[in-house]
N, C-alpha and C positions, 0 to 999 in steps of 0.2 A: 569313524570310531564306533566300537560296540556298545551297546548297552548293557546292563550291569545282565537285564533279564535274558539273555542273547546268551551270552555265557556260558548263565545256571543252566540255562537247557542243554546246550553243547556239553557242557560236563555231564548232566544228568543222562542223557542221549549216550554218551559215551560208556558211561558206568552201566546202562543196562546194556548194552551191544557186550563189554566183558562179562557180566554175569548168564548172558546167552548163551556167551562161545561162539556168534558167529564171528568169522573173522573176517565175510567181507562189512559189515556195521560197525566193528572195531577198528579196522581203518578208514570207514569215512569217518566215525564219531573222531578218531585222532585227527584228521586232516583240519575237520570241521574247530576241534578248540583249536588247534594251532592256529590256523587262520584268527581266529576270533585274538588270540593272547599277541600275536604279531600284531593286533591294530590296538592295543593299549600303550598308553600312555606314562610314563614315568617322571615324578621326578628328580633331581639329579639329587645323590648319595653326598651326605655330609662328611668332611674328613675325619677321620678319626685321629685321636690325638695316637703319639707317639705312645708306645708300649716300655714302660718301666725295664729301664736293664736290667739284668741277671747280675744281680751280685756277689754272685757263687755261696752264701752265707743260709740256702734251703737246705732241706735235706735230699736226698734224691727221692722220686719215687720208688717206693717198695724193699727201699736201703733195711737189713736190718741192725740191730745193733749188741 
């Protein structure tokens, strides 16, 4: 697993490599986060409740009248 400081520099590494223009330091600096975000850790997404039916009773957007 990375560390948080491991990262910041791969991002930071990456961000200067595009304000460069080189392209071959813009694709390590990609490789290099990708690698680093591929060893992060998640955890699992809460469910979200059900979303309110449409009870045709809005107005439409941009309706006028």
């Amino acid at each position: 697993m990375a560390k948080k400081s491991e990262l910041v520099s791969a991002i930071n590494s990456f961000a200067n490599a595009r304000a460069t223009g080189d392209a071959n330091l813009v694709q390590f600096g990609a490789q290099l986060v990708g690698q680093l975000v591929d060893t992060l850790e998640f955890e699992p997404e809460e469910e979200e409740e059900a979303a309110p039916e449409d009870n045709g009773n809005e107005d439409a957007v941009g309706s006028t009248i």
